[in-house]
MARBA-84189 format. One line per 8 residues: their letters; for each residue x, y, z of C-alpha. Coordinates in pm, whole numbers, plus 32768, in hexadecimal, padded with zeros to 4 digits. Example, Ala and Ser with C-alpha at 12.3 -4.5 7.8 and 13.67 -1.06 7.14 Angstrom:
<rs>
as	84CE/7E3E/830C ~ 8557/7F96/82CA
</rs>
This chain:
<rs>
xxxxxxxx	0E75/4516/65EE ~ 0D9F/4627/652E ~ 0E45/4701/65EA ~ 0FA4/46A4/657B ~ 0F1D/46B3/643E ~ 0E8D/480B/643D ~ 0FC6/486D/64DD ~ 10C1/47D2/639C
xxxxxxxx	0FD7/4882/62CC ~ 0FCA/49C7/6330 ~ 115C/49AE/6365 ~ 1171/4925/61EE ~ 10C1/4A88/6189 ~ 11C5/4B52/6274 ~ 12E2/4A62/61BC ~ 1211/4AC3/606E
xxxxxxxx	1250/4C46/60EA ~ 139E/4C7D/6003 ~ 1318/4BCF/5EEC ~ 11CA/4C86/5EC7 ~ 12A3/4DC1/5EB9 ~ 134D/4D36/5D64 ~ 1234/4CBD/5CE0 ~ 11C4/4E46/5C8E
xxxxxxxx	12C5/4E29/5B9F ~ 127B/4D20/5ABC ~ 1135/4C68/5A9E ~ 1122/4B04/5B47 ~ 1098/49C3/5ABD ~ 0F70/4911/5B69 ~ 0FE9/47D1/5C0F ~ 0F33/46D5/5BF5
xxxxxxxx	0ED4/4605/5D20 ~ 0F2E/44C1/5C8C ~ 108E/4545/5C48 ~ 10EC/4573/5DC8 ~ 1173/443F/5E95 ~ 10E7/4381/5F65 ~ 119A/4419/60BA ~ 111A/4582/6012
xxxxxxxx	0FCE/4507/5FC8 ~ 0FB7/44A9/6132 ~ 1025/4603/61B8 ~ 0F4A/46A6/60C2 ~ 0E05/4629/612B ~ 0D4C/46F8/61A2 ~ 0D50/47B5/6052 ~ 0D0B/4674/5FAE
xxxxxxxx	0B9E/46C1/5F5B ~ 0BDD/47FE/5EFE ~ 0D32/47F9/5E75 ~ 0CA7/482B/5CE6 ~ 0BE0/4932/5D28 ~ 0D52/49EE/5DEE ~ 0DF3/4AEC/5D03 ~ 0F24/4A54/5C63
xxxxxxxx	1005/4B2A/5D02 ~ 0F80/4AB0/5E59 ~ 0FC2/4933/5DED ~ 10E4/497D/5D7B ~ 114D/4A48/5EBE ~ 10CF/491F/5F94 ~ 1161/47F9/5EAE ~ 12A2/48AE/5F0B
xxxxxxxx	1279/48D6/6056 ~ 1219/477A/6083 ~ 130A/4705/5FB3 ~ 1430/47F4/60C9 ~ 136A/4755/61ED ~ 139F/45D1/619A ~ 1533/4626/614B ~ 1563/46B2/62AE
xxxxxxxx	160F/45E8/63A6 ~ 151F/45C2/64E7 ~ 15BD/46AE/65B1 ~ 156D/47BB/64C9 ~ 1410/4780/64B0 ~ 141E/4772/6613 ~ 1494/48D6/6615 ~ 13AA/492B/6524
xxxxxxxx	1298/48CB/65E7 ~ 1314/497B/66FF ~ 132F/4ACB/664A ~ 11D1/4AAE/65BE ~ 115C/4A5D/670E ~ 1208/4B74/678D ~ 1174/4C53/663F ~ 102B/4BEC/66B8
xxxxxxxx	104F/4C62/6821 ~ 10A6/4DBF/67C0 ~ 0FC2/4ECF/67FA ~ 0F2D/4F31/666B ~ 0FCC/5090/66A8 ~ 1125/5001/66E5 ~ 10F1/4F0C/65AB ~ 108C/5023/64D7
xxxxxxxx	11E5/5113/6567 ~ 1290/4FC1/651E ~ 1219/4F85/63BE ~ 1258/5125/6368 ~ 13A9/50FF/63E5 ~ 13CA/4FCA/6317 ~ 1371/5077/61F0 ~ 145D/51AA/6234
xxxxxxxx	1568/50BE/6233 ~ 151D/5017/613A ~ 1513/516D/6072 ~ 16B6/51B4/60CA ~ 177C/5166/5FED ~ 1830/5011/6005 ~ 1962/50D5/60A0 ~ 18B2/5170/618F
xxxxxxxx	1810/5039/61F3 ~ 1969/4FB0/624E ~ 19D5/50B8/632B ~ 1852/508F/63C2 ~ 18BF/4F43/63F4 ~ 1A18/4F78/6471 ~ 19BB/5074/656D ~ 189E/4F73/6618
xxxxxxxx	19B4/4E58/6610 ~ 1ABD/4F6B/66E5 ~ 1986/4FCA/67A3 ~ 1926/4E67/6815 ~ 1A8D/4E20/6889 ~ 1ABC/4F42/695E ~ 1A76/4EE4/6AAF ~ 192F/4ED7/6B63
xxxxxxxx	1957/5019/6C08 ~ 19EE/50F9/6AF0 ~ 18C9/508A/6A1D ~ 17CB/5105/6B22 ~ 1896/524E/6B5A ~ 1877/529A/69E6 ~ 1706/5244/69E2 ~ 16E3/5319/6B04
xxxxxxxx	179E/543F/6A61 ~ 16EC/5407/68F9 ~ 1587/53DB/69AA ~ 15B7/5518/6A7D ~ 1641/55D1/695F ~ 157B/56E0/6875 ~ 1550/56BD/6740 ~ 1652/57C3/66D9
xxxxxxxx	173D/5718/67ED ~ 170A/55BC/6724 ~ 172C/568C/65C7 ~ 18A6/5707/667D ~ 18F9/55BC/670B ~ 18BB/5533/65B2 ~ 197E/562F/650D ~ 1A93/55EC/65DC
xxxxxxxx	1ABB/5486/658D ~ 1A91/54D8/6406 ~ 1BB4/55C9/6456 ~ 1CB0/54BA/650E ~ 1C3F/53B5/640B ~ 1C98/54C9/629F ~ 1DB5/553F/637B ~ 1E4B/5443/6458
xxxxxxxx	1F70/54AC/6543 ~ 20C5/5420/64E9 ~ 2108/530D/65DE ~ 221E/535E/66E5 ~ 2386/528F/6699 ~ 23EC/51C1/67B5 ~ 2508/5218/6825 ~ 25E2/5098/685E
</rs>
């Protein structure tokens, strides 16, 4: 059971990620154990004892988070707990490439998030063997190969060619 809890927590500071990031912007209010619920208090626990002594911004961040846990259906807190699990399994080099990438996408603009986004999505459905062809090609690529490959796509996607008319 202290296991699940340590578990919630730690996934209530990843859920806390996003809001930590805004709270650089404008200074947050201490919250003040008494005003959390009962189902938050329970979650929060482990910080009970030293929740007044946390910076505001971390009780708000984890009032939050707590507050996004108890609203999700089961199976998403199932899935949550399967992607920390997972987090936790991964070598600390590949979390730390994981968490720069984060950040470099989180640095694009929001447009250029979308097309990030949009491109995984058409990757994902291709089928299983196109996807490992391309990850073969990109992996065996240079880097000025990748830099052309990239350039290409940039190229088709500012230019696209006109589409062929069917002839009925």
């Amino acid at each position: 059971m202290n296991a699940l809890r340590a578990i919630v927590a730690v996934v209530l500071l990843a859920l806390a990620v996003p809001v930590l990031a805004q709270s650089a912007a404008a200074p947050a209010q201490a919250v003040g154990w008494a005003s959390l619920s009962a189902g938050q208090q329970q979650l929060l626990r482990p910080y009970a004892g030293q929740w007044q002594s946390l910076p505001p911004e971390r009780q708000a961040a984890l009032a939050r988070g707590s507050q996004r846990w108890l609203a999700m259906p089961p199976e998403q807190r199932s899935l949550a707990r399967q992607r920390f699990e997972q987090w936790r399994a991964l070598p600390p080099q590949n979390r730390a490439m994981l968490r720069e990438r984060m950040e470099k996408f989180r640095a694009l603009s929001p447009n250029e998030q979308n097309i990030v986004r949009d491109n995984f999505h058409r990757f994902q459905n291709l089928p299983a063997e196109q996807r490992r062809s391309l990850r073969e090609r990109w992996q065996s690529a240079t880097p000025a190969e990748r830099q052309k490959m990239i350039a290409r796509v940039r190229a088709r996607r500012a230019h696209p060619a006109p589409m062929e008319r069917r002839k009925d």
